[in-house]
DRENTORKOL-3810 file (N, C-alpha, C; in nm, 4 decimals):
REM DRENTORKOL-3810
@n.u->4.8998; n.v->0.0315; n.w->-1.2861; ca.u->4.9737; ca.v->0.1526; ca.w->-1.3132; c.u->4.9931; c.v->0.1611; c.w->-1.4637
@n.u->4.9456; n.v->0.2995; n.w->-1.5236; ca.u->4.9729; ca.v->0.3162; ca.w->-1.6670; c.u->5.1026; c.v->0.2939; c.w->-1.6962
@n.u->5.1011; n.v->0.2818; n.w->-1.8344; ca.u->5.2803; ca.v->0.2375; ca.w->-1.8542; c.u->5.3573; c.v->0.4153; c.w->-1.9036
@n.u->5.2721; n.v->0.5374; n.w->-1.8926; ca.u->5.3196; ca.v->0.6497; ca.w->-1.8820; c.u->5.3433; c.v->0.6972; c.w->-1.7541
@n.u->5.2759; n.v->0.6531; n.w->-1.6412; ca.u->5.2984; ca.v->0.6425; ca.w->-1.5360; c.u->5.4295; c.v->0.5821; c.w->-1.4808
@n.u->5.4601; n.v->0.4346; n.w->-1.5361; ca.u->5.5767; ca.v->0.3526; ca.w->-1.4952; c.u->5.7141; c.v->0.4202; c.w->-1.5698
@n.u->5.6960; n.v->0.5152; n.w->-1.6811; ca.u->5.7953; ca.v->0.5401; ca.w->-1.7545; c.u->5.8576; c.v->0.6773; c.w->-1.7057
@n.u->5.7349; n.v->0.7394; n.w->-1.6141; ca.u->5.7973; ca.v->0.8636; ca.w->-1.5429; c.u->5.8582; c.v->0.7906; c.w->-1.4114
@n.u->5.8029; n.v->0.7482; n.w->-1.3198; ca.u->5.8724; ca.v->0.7071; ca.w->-1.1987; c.u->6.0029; c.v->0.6097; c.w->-1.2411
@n.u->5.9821; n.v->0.5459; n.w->-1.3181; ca.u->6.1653; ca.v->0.4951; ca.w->-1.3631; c.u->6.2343; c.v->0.6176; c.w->-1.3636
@n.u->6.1904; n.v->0.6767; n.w->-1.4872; ca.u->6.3052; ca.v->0.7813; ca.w->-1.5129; c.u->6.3158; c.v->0.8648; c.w->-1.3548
@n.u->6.2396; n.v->0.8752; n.w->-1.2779; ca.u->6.2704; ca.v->0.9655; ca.w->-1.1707; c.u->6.3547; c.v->0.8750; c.w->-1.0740
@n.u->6.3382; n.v->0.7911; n.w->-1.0950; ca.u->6.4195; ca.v->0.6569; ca.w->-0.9791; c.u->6.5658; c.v->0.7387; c.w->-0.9795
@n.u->6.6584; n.v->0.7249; n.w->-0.8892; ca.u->6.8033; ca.v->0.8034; ca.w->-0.9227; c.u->6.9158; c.v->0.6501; c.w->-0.8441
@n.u->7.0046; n.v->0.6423; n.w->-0.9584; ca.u->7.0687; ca.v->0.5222; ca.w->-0.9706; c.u->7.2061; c.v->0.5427; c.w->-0.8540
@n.u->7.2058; n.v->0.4310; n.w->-0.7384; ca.u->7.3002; ca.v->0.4285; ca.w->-0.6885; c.u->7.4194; c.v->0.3327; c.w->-0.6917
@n.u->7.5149; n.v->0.4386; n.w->-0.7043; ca.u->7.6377; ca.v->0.3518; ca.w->-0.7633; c.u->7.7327; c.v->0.3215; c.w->-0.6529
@n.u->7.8094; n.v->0.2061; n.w->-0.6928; ca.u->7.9071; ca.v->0.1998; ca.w->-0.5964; c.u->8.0070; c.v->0.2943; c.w->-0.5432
@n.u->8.0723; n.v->0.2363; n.w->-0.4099; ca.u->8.1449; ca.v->0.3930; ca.w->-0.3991; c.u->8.2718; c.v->0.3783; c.w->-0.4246
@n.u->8.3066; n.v->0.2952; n.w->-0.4849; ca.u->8.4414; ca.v->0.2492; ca.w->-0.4599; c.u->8.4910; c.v->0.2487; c.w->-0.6235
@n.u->8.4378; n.v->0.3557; n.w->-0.7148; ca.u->8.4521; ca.v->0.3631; ca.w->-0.8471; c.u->8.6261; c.v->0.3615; c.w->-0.8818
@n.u->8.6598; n.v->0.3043; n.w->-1.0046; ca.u->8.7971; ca.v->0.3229; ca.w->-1.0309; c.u->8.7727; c.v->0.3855; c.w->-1.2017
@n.u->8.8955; n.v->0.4559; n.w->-1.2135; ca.u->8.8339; ca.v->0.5966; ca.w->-1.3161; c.u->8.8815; c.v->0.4865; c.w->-1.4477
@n.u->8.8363; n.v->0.4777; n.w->-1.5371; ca.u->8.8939; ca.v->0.4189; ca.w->-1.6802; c.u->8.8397; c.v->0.5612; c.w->-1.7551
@n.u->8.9770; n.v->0.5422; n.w->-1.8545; ca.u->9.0509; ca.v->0.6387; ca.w->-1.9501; c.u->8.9438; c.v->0.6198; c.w->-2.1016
@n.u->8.9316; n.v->0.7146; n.w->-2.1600; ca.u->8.9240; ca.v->0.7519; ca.w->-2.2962; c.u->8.7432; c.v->0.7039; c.w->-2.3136
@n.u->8.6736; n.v->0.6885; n.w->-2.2452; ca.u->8.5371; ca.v->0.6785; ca.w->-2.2387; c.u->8.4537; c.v->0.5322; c.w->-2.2470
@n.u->8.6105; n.v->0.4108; n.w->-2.1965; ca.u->8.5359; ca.v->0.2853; ca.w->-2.1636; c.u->8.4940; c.v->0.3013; c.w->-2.0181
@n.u->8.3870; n.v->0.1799; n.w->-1.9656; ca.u->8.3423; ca.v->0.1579; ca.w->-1.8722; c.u->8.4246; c.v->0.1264; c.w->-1.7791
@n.u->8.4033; n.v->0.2065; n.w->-1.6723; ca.u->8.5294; ca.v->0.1828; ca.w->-1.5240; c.u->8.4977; c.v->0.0595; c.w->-1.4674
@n.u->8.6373; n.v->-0.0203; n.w->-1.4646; ca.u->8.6172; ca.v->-0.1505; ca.w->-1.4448; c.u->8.5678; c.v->-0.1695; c.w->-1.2128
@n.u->8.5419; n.v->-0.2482; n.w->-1.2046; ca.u->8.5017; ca.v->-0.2454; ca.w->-1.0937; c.u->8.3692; c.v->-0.1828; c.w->-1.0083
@n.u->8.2701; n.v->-0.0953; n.w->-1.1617; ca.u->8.1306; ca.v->-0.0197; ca.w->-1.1090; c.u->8.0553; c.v->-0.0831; c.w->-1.0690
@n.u->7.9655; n.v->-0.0880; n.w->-1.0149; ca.u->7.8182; ca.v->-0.1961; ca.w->-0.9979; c.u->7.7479; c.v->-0.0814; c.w->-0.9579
@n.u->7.6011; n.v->-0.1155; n.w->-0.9839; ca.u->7.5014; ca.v->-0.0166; ca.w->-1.0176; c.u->7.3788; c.v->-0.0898; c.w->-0.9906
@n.u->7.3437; n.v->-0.0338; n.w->-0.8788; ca.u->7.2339; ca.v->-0.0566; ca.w->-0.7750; c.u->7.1029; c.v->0.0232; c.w->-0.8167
@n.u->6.9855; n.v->-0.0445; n.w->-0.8646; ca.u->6.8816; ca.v->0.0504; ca.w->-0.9176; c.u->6.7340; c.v->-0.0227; c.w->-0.8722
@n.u->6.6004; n.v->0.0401; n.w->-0.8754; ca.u->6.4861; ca.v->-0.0222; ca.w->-0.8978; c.u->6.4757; c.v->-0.0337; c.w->-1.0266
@n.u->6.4251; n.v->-0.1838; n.w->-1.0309; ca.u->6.4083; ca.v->-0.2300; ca.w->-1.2281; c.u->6.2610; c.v->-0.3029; c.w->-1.1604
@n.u->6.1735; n.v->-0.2624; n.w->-1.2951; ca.u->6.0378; ca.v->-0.3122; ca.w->-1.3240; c.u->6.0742; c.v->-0.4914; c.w->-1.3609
@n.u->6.0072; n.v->-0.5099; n.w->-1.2620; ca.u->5.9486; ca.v->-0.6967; ca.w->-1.3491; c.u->5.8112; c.v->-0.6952; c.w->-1.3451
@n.u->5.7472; n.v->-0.7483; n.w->-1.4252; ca.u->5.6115; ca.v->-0.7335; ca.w->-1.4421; c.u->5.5572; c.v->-0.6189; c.w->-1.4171
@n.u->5.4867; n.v->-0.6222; n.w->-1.3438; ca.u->5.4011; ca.v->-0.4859; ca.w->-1.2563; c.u->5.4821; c.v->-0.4530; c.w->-1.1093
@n.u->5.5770; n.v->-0.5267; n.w->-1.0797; ca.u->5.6211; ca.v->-0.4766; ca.w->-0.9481; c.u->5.7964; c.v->-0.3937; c.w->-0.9980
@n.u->5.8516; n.v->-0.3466; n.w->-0.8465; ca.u->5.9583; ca.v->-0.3126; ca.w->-0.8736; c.u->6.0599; c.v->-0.3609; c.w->-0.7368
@n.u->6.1833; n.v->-0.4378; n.w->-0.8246; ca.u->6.2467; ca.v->-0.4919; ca.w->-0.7416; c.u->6.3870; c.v->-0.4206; c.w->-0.7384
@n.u->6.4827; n.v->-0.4770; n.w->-0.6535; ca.u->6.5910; ca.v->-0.3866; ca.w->-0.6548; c.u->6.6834; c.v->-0.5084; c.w->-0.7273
@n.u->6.7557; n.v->-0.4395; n.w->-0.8261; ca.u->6.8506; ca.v->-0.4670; ca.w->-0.9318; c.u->7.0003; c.v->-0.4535; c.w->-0.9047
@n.u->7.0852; n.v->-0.5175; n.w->-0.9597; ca.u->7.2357; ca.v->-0.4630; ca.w->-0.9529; c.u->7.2775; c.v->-0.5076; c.w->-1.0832
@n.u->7.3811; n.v->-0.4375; n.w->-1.1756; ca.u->7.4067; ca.v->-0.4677; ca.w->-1.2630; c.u->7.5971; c.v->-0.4092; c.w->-1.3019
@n.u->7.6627; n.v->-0.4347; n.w->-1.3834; ca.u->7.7987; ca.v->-0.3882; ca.w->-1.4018; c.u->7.7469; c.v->-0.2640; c.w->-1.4579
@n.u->7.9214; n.v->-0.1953; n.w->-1.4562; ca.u->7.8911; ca.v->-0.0402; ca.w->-1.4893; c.u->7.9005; c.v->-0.0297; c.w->-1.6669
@n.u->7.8731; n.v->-0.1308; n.w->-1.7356; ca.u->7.8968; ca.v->-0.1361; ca.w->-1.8829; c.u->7.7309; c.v->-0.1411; c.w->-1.9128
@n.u->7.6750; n.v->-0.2195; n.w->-1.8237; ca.u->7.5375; ca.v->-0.2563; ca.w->-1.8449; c.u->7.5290; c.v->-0.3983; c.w->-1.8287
@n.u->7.6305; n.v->-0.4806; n.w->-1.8362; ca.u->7.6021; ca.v->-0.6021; ca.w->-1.8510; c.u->7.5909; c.v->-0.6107; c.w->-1.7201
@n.u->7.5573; n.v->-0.7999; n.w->-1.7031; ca.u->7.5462; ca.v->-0.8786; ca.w->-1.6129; c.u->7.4246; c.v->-0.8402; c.w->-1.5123
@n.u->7.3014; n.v->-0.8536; n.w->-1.5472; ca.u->7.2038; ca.v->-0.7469; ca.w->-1.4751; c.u->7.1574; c.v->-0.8790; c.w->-1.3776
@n.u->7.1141; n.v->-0.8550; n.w->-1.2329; ca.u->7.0687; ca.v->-0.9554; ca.w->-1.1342; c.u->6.9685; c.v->-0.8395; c.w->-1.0897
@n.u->6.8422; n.v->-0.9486; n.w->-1.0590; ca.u->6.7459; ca.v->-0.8865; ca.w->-0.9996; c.u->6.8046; c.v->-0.9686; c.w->-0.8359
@n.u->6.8098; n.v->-0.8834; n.w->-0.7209; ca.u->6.8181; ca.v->-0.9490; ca.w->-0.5618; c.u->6.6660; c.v->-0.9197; c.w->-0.5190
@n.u->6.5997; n.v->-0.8928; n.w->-0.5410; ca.u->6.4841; ca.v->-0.8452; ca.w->-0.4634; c.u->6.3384; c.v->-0.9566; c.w->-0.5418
@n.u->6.2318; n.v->-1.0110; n.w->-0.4785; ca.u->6.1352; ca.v->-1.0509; ca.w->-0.5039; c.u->5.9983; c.v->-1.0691; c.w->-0.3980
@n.u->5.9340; n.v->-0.9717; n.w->-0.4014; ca.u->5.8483; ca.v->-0.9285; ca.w->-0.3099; c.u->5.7199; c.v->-0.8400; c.w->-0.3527
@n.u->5.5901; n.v->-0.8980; n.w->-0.3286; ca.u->5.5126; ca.v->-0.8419; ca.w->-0.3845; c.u->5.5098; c.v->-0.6587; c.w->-0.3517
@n.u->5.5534; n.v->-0.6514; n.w->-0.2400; ca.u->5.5428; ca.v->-0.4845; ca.w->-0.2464; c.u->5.7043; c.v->-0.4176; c.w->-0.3123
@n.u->5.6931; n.v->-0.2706; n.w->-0.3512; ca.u->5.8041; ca.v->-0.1950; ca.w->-0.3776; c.u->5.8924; c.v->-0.1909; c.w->-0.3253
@n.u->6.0052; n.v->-0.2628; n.w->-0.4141; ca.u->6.1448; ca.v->-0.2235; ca.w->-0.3376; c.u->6.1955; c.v->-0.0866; c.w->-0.3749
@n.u->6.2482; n.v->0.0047; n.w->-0.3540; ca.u->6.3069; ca.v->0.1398; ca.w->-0.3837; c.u->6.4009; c.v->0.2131; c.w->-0.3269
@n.u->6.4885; n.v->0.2873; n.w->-0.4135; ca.u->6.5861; ca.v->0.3994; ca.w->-0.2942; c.u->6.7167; c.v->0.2913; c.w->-0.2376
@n.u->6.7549; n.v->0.2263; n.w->-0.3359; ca.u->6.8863; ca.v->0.1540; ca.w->-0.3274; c.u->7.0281; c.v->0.1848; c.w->-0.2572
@n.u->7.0351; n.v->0.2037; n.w->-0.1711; ca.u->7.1947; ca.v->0.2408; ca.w->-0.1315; c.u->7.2902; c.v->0.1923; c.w->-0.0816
@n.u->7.4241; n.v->0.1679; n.w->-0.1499; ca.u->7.5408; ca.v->0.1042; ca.w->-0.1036; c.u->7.6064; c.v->0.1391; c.w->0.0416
@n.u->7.6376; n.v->0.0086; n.w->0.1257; ca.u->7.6995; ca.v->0.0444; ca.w->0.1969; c.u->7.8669; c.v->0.1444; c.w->0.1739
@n.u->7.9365; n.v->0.1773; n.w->0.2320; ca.u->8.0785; ca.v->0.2121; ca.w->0.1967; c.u->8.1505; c.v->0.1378; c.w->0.1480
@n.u->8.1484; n.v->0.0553; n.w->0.2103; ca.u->8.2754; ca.v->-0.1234; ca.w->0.1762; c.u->8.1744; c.v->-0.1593; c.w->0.0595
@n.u->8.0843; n.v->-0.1712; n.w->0.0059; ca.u->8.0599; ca.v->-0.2396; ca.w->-0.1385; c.u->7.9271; c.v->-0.3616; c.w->-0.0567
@n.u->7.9704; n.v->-0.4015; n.w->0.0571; ca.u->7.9436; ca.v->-0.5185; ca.w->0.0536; c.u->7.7515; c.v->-0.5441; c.w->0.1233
@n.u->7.7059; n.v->-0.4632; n.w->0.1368; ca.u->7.5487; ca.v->-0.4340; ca.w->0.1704; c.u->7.5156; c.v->-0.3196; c.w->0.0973
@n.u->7.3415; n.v->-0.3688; n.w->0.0544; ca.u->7.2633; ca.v->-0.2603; ca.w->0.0064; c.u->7.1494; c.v->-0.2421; c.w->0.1014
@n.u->7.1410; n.v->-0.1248; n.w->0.1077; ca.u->7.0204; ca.v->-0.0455; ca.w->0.2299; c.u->6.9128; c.v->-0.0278; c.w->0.1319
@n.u->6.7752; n.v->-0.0506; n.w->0.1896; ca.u->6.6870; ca.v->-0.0479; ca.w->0.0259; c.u->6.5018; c.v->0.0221; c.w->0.1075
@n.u->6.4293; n.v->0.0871; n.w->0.0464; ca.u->6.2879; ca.v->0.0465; ca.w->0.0699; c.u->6.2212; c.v->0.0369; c.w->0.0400
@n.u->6.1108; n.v->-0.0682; n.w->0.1511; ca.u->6.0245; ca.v->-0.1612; ca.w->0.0751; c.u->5.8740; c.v->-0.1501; c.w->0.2094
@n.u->5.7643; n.v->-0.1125; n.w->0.1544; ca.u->5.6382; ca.v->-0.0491; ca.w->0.2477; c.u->5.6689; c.v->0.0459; c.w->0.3404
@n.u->5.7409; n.v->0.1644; n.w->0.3642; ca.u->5.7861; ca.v->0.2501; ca.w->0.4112; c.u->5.8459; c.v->0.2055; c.w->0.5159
@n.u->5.9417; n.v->0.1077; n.w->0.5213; ca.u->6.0221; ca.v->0.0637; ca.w->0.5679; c.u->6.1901; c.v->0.0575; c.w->0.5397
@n.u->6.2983; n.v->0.0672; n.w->0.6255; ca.u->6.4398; ca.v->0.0649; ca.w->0.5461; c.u->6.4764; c.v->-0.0847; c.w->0.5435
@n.u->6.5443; n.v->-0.1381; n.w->0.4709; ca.u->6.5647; ca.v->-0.2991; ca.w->0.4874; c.u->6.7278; c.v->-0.3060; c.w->0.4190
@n.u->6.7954; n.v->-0.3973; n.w->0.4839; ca.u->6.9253; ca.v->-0.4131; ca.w->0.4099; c.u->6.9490; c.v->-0.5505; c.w->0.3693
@n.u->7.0212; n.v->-0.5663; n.w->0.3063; ca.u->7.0690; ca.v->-0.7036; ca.w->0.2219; c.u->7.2368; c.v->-0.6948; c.w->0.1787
@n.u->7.3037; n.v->-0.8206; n.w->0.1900; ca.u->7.4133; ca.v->-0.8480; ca.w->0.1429; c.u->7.4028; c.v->-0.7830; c.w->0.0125
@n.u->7.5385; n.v->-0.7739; n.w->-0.0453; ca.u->7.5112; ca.v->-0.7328; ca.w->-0.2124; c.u->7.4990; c.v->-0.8237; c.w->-0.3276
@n.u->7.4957; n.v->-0.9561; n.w->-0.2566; ca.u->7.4340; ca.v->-1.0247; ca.w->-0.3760; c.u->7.3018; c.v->-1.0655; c.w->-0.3309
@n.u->7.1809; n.v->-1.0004; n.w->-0.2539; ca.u->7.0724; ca.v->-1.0281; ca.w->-0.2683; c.u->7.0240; c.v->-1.1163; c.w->-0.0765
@n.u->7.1533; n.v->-1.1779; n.w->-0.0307; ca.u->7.1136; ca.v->-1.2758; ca.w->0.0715; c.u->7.0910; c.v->-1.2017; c.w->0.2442
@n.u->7.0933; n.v->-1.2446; n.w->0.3109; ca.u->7.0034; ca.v->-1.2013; ca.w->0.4574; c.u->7.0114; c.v->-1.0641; c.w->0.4658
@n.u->6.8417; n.v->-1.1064; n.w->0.4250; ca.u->6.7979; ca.v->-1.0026; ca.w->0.3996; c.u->6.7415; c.v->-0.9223; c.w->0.5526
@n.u->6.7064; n.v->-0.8079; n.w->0.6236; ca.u->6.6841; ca.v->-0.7677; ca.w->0.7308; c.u->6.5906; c.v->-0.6703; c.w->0.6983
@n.u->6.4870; n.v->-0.6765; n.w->0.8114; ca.u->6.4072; ca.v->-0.5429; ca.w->0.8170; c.u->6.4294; c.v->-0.4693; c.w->0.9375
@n.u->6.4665; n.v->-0.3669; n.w->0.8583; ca.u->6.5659; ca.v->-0.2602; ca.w->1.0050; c.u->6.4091; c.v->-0.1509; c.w->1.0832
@n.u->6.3674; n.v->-0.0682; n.w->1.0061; ca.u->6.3085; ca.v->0.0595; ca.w->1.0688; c.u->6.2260; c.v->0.1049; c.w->1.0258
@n.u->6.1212; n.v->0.1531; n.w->1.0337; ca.u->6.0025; ca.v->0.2619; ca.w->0.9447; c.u->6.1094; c.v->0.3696; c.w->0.8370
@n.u->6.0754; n.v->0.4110; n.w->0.7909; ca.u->6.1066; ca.v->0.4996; ca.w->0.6938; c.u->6.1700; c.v->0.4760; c.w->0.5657
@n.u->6.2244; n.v->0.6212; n.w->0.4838; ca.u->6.2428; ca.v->0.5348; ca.w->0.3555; c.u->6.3736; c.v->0.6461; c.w->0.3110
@n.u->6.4321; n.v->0.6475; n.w->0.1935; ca.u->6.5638; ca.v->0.6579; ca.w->0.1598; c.u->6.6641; c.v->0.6676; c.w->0.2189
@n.u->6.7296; n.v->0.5452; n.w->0.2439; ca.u->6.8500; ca.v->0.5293; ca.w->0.3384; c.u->6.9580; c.v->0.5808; c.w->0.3024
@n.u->7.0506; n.v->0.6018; n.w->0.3269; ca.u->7.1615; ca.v->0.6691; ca.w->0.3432; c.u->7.2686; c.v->0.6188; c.w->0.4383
@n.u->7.3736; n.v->0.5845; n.w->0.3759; ca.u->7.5234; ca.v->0.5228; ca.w->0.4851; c.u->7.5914; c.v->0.6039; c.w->0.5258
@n.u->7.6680; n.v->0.6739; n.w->0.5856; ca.u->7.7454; ca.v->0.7895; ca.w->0.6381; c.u->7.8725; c.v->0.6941; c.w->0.5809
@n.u->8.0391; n.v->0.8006; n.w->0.5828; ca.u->8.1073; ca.v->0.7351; ca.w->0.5196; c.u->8.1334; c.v->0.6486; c.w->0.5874
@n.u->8.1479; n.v->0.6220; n.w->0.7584; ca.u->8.1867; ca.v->0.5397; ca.w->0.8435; c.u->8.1441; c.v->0.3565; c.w->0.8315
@n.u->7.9921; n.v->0.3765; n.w->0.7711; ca.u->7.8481; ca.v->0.2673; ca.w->0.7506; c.u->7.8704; c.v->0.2037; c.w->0.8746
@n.u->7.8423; n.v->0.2625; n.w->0.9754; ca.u->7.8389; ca.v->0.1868; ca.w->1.1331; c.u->7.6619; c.v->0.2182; c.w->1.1319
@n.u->7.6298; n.v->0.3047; n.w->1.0670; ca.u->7.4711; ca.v->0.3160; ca.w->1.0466; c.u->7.4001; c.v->0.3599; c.w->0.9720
@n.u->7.2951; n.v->0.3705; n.w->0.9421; ca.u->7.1892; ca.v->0.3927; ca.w->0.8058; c.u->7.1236; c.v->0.5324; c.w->0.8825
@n.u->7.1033; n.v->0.6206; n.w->0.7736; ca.u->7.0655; ca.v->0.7657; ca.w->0.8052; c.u->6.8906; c.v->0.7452; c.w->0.7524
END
């Protein structure tokens, strides 16, 4: 993949944030964000989490095919993700990991009793 190629599909990637944001004042970073994204390693793309300042960046994902389409459960505590047109979920720091269903951008309802 060209790297004008990789620089449009990043930028088109759309970053999912936690839901459980708490507002900070005067234009510092709201303490408590985490920010669920696809980030490039090498030639592949894995799913990322990082604080809402930017720091502390963790790659959870390592798999030769595309991880993509990141989404938080409600409670914080699972990310819904896909990877070969498949939906797959994972704890939020990366661990048991599951392959749920065919398809691809998941979605939690506010309840998260299930993936849309």
């Amino acid at each position: 993949m060209s790297l004008k190629n990789r620089r449009f599909l990043t930028a088109a990637l759309v970053v999912s944030l936690y839901s459980q944001i708490q507002i900070a004042g005067h234009g510092q970073p709201a303490l408590g964000v985490k920010i669920a994204y696809a980030c490039w390693r090498g030639d592949n793309l894995e799913i990322c989490v990082m604080d809402g300042d930017g720091g502390n960046q963790i790659r959870l994902t390592e798999d030769p095919a595309y991880d993509s389409e990141p989404s938080w459960s409600p409670d914080g505590g699972r990310i819904a993700f896909s990877r070969d047109h498949h939906i797959h979920v994972m704890d939020s720091d990366g661990r048991n990991l599951l392959k749920l269903t065919a398809g691809s951008e998941p979605t939690w309802p506010p309840e998260g009793a299930r993936i849309a």
